[in-house]
C-alpha positions in Angstrom: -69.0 -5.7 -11.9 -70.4 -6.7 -8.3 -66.6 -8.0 -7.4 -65.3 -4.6 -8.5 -68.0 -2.9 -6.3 -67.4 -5.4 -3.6 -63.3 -4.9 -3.6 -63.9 -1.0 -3.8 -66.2 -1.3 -0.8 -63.3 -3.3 1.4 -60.7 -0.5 0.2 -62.6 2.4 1.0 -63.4 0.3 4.6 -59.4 -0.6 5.0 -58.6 3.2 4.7 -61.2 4.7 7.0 -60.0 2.0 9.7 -56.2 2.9 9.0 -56.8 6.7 9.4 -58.9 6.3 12.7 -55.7 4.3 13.8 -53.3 7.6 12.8 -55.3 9.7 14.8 -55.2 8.0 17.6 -51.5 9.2 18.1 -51.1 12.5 15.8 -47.6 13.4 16.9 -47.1 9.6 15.0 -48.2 11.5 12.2 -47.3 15.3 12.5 -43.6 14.8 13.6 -42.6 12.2 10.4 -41.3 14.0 7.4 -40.6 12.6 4.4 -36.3 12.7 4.5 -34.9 13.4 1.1 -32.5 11.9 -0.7 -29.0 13.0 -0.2 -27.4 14.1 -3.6 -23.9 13.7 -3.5 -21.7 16.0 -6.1 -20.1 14.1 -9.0 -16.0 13.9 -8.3 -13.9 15.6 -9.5 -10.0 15.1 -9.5 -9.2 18.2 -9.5 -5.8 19.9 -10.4 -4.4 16.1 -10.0 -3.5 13.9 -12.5 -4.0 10.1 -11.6 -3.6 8.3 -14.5 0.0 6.7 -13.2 -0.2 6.7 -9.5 2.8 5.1 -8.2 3.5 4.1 -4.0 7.0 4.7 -2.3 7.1 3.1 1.2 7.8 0.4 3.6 5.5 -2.0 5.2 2.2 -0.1 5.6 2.4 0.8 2.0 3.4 -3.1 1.6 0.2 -3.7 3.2 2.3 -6.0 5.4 0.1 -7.2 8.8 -0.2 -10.0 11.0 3.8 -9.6 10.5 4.0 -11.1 7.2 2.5 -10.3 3.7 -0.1 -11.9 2.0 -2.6 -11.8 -0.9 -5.5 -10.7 1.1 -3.2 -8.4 2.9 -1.7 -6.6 -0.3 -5.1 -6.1 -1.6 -6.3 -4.5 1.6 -3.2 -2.1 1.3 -3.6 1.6 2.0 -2.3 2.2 -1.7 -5.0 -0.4 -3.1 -7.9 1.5 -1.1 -6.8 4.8 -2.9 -5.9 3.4 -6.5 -9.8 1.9 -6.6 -10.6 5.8 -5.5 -8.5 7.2 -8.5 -10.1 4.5 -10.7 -12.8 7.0 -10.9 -11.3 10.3 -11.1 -9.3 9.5 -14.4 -7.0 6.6 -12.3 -5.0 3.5 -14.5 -4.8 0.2 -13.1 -2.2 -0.4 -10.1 -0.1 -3.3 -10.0 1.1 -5.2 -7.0 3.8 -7.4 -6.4 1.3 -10.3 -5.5 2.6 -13.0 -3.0 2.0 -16.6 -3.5 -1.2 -17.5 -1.4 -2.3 -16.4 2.3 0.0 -18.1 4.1 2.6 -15.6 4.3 6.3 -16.1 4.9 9.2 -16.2 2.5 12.0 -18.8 1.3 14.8 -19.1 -1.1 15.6 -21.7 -2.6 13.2 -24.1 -0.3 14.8 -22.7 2.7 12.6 -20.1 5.0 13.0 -17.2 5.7 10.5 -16.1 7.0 7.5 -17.2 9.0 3.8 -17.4 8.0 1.4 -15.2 9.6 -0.1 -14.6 13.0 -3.6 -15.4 13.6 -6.4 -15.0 16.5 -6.1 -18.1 18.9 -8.9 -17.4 21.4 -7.4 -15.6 23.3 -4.3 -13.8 21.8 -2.3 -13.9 18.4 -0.4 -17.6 17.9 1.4 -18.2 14.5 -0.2 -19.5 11.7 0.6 -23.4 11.6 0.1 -23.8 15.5 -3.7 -23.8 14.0 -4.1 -25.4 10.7 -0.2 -27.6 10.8 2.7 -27.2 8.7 2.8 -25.0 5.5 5.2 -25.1 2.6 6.0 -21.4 2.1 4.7 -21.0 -1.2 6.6 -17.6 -2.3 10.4 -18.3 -3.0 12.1 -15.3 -4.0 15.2 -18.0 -6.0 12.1 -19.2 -8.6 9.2 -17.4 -8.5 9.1 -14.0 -8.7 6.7 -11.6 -10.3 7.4 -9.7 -13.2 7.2 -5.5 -12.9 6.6 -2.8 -13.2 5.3 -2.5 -10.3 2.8 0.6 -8.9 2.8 -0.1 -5.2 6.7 -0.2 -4.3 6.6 -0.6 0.0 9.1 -2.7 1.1 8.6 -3.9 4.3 11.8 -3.5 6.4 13.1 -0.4 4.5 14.7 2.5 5.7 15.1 5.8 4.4 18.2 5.5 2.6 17.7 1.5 2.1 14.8 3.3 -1.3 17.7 5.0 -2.6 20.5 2.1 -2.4 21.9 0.1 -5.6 21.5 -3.6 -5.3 19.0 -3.5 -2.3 17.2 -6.1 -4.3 19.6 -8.8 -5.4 19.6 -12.3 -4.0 23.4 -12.2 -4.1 22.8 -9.8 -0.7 19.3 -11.1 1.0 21.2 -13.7 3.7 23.8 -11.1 4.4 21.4 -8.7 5.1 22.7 -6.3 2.1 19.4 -6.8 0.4 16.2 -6.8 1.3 13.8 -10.2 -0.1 10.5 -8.0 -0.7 12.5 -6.0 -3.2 13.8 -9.1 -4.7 11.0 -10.3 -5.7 10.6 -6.4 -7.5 13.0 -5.1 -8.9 13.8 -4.6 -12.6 17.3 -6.0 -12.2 19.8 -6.9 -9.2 21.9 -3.2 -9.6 18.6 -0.5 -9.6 16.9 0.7 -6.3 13.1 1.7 -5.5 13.0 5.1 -6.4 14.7 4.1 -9.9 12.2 1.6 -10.5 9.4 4.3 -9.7 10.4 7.2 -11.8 10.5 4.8 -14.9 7.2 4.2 -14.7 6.6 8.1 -15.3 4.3 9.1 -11.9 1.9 11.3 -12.9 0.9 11.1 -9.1 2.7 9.5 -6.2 2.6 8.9 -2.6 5.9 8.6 -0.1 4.4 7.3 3.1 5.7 6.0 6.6 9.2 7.0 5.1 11.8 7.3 8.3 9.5 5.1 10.1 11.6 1.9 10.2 14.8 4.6 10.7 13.6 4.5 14.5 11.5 1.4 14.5 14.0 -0.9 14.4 16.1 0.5 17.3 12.7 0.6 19.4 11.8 -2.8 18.8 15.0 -4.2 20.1 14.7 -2.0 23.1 16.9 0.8 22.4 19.8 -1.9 22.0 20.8 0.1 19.1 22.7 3.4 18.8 21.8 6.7 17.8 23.9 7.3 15.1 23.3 11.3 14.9 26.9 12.8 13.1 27.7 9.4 11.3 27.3 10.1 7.9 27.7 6.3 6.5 24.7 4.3 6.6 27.1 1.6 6.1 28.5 1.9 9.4 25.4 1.4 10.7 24.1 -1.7 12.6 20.5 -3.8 12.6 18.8 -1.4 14.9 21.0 2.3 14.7 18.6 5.2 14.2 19.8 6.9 11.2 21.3 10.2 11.2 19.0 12.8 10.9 20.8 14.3 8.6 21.0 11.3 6.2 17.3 10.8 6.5 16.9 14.5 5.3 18.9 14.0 2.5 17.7 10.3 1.6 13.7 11.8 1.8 14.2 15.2 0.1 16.4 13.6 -2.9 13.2 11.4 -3.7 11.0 14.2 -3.4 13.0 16.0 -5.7 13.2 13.3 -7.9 9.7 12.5 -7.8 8.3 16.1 -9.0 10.8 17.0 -11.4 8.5 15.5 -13.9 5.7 17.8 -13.0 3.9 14.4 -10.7 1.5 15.7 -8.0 1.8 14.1 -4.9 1.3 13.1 -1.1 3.5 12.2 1.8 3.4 11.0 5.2 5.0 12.3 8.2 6.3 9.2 10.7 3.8 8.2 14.0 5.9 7.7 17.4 6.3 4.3 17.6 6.2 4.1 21.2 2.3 4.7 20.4 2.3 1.4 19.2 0.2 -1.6 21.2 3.8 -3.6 20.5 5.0 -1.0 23.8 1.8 -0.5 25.4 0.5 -3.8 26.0 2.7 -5.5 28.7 2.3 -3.9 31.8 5.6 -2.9 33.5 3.8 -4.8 37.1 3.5 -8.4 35.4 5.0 -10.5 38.5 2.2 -12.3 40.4 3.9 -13.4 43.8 2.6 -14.7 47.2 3.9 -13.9 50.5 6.3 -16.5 50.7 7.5 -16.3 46.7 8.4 -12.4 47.4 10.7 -13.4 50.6 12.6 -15.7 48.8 13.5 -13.5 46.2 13.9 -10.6 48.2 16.8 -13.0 50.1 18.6 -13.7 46.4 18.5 -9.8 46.2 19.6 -9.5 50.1 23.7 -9.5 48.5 22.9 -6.8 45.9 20.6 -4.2 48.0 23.5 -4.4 51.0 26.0 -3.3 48.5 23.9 -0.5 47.0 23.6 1.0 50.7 27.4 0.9 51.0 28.1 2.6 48.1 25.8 4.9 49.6 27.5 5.8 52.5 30.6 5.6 51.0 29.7 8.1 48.4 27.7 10.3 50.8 28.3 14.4 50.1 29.9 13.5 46.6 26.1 13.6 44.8 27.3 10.9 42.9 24.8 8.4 44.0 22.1 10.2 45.2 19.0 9.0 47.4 16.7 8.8 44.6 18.9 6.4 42.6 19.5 3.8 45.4 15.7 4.1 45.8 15.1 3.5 42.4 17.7 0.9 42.3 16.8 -1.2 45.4 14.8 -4.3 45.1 11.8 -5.3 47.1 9.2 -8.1 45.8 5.7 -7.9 47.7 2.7 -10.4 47.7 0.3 -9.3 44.8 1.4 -7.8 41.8 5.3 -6.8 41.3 7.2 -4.8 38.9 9.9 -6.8 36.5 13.3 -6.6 37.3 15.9 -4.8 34.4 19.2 -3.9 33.4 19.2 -0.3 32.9 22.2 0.8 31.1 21.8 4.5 31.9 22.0 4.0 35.6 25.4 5.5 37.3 28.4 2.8 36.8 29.0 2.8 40.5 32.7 0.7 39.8 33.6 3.5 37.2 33.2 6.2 40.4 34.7 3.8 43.1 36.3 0.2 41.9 35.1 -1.5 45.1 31.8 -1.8 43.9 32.5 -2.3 39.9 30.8 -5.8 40.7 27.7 -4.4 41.4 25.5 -4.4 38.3 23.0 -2.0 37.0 19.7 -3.4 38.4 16.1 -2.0 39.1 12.7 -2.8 38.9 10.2 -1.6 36.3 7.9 1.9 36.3 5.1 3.0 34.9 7.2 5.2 32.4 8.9 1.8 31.4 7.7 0.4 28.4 8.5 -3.7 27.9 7.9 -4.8 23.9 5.7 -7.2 23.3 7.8 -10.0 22.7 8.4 -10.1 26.6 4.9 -11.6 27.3 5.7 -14.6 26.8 8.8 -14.8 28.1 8.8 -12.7 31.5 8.3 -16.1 34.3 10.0 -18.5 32.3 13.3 -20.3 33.7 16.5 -20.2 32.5 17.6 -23.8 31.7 14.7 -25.2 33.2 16.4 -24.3 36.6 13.2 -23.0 38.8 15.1 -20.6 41.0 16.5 -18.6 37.6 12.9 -17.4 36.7 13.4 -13.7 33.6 11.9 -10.9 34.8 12.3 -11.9 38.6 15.2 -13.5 39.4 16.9 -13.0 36.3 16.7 -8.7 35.5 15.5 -8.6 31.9 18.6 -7.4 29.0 17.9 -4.2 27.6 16.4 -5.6 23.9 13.1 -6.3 26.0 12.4 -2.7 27.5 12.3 0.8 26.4 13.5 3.2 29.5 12.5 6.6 29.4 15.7 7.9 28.3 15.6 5.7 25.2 12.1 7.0 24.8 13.0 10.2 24.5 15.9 9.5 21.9 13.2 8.0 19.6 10.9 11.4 20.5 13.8 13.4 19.6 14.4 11.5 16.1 10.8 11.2 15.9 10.7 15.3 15.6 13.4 15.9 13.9 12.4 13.6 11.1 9.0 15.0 11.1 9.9 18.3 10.8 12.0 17.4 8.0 9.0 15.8 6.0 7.0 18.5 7.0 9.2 21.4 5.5 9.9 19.5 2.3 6.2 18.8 1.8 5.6 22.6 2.5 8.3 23.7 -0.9 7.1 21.5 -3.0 3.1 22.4 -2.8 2.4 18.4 -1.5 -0.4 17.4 0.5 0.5 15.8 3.8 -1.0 13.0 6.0 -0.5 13.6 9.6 0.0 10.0 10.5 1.9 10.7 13.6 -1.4 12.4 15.0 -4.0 10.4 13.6 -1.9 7.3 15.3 -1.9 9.2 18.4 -5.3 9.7 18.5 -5.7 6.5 18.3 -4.3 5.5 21.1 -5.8 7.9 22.9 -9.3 8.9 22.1 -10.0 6.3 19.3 -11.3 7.5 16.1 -14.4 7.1 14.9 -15.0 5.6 11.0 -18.3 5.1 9.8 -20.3 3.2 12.7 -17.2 2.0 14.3 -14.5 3.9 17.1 -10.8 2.0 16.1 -8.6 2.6 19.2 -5.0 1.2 19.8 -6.3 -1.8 22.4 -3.9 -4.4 20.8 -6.0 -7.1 19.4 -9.3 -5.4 20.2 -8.8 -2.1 19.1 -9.7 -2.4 15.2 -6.5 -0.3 14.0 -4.1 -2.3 14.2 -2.9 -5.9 13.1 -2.3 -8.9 15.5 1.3 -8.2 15.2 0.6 -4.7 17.5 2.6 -2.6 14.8 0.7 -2.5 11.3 -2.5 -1.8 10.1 -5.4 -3.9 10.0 -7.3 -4.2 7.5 -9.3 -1.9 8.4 -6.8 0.5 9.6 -5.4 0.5 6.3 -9.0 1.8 4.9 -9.0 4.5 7.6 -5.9 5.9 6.6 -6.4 5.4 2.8 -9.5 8.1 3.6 -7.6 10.2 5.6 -4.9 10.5 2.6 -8.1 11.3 0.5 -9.0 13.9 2.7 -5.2 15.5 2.3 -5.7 15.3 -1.3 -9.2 17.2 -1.6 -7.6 19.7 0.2 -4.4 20.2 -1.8 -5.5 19.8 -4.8 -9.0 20.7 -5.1 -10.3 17.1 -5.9 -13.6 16.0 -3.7 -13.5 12.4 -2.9 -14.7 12.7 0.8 -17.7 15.0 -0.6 -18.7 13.0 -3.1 -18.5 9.8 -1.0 -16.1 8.4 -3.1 -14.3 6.9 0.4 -13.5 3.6 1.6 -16.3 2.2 4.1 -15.1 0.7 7.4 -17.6 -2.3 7.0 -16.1 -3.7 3.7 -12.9 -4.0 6.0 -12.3 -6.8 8.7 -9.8 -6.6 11.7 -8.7 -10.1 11.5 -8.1 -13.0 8.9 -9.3 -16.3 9.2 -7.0 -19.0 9.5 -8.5 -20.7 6.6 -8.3 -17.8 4.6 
């Protein structure tokens, strides 16, 4: 009894101390309310059914990043995120068509194909084996292929029209560039195509994302080397880097629609981003030439030949406002100590021999603006020689080819398809009552304001940024969870489901922005 009375004594004590300590600072005490707990609404799916979601797409759907596809990649896929959503809203499982390993990179038959990933060096994105040594390229497409069906169908590399050809996924056609190796390694037999190999599977609820995006992303990645192949009608006329006919992309995007809800499926589409919003065209900087004072005179001399003949094409085409002032400004060369703008060929300046033969030898030459955008690629290969020979230095004294820059007036080619496109998507999306992903804006804002997700602000700083992969053109992972939760958000508000306000969202911390090379 006396230790009872002796431990009540010391409690009554300890509380008496602790309240004169409370008072000592009553706003301490006044201002601290109790914060409830937030009750989040169960989910509910809605008027959508997602017991057989099935993915149509290219490489962000893939879950391609780093520029290759791997296992940790594919299960940080946009299409993963959401399918582990649906899971508990009435969602079945969804199937991948798993790679062999991290590594990346594809062969066939022993031979590669393709290389294994990038990963972080330091300092910027180096391949794979120039950090842990060789690899053997584990997934062969000739032995070793997964079996279907298959609910996430992104091919990486696909074009619009590429989901709806027969035998885009036989072997027979992958070196020839009649097939595509990702759908190999998918397909239910060497004749179907993707959308065939969807629509078996019965889509109760389907998504057709980044569709067009490769249409346009293949001419801008080799520099507007391509052609705009508006009013050709036969994708298979078209070469490596051609933007497709608008028209073709229209029919090729609302034929799968079509297809796709004629069963009574639900569904969500992308529209395409800009590409030119990418970090692979807004990293190099168009003024990448370091010189000193006596570098810049020496090249200026090599240029002396080619700025004298500009100035008499000049006069000898004065009054004809064929070769106005501003082009033989824009077209004269001049190197000055500190930073310099890169030489190019610019195919849409005026062919001066076409107007006037005396100067047909005089070639189409300027330096580099702001509004020039130079791929990514080019950083490491603006200042090196040709050869070896020191005074044949790209970027300087050699004018870089077109594949390595994007003029304005290519720019606004891929603008133009870029709209057209979109407002295809956008109008078929409208008739058929689907919910629609604004990935063109949300990309854009990216690269402009950031966006914030969770405690985190992803911005399109290549590397840095958090939104997209080290290869400056797909997602991250956690790029690929922001959009996942921005498709969500789409589908709450098409179909009356509630993932965002139930919580039911991917969270940006579960997500990193890089892979380790010894993942």
């Amino acid at each position: 009894m006396k230790t009872n009375i002796m431990n009540t004594k010391y409690i009554w004590m300890l509380l008496i101390c602790l309240g004169f300590v409370a008072c000592n600072d009553p706003e301490d005490y006044i201002d601290d309310p109790i914060v409830p707990d937030v009750v989040l609404p169960p989910l509910t799916a809605g008027s959508a059914d997602f017991s057989k979601f099935v993915s149509i797409g290219a490489s962000f759907t893939a879950g391609y990043s780093d520029l290759a596809l791997f296992n940790a990649s594919q299960l940080n896929s946009f299409p993963n995120i959401m399918a582990e959503q649906f899971a508990k809203a009435g969602g079945g499982s969804f199937t991948q068509p798993m790679m062999s390993g991290n590594f990346g990179g594809l062969a066939i038959g022993g031979t590669r194909i393709a290389d294994p990933r990038l990963v972080f060096g330091g300092a910027v994105p180096v391949p794979l084996e120039s950090i842990i040594g060789p690899v053997t390229v584990a997934t062969d497409i000739a032995i070793n292929n997964p079996t279907g069906p298959f609910n996430n169908m992104g091919v990486p590399g696909a074009k619009s029209f590429h989901l709806l050809a027969p035998g885009y996924g036989n072997i027979a056609g992958v070196l020839s560039g009649q097939a595509n190796p990702y759908f190999v390694r998918m397909a239910s037999s060497p004749t179907t195509n993707v959308l065939t190999d969807a629509m078996i599977q019965g889509p109760t609820f389907f998504s057709l994302s980044e569709v067009g995006a490769f249409d346009i992303l293949d001419y801008a990645i080799a520099g507007g080397s391509g052609i705009d192949q508006t009013g050709n009608f036969d994708p298979s006329t078209y070469g490596g880097s051609d933007i497709t006919d608008p028209n073709v992309f229209a029919q090729a995007f609302g034929g799968m629609v079509t297809a796709l809800v004629s069963t009574g499926a639900n569904g969500v589409v992308t529209n395409i981003p800009n590409v030119t919003d990418l970090p692979h065209f807004t990293t190099v900087p168009y003024n990448a030439v370091p010189l000193d004072a006596g570098t810049a005179n020496l090249v200026n001399q090599g240029y002396a030949a080619y700025n004298g003949g500009l100035q008499q094409a000049f006069a000898a085409l004065a009054g004809t406002g064929l070769f106005p002032q501003e082009e033989l400004d824009r077209r004269t060369i001049n190197f000055v100590e500190g930073q310099n703008a890169v030489v190019i060929v610019d195919e849409d300046l005026t062919d001066l021999g076409a107007i006037n033969p005396a100067f047909a030898a005089l070639p189409k030459y300027r330096q580099a603006t702001a509004e020039d955008l130079l791929v990514l690629l080019s950083l490491n290969f603006i200042g090196t020689t040709v050869g070896g020979n020191p005074l044949l230095i790209n970027g300087v004294s050699v004018p870089l080819a077109d594949q390595w820059v994007l003029t304005p007036e290519e720019q606004s080619i891929i603008q133009a398809a870029t709209d057209n496109f979109n407002a295809t998507i956008s109008g078929v999306a409208s008739a058929n009552g689907l919910a629609l992903v604004d990935l063109n804006q949300i990309l854009n804002q990216a690269t402009t304001t950031g966006i914030p997700f969770d405690d985190y602000t992803l911005t399109g700083e290549f590397v840095t940024g958090g939104i997209f992969s080290l290869d400056g053109i797909h997602l991250s992972a956690r790029g690929s969870a922001l959009l996942a939760n921005k498709f969500l958000e789409a589908i709450d508000a098409t179909y009356g489901s509630n993932f965002v306000a139930s919580g039911s969202v991917a969270k940006a911390i579960d997500y990193n922005v890089t892979y380790s090379p010894g993942l």
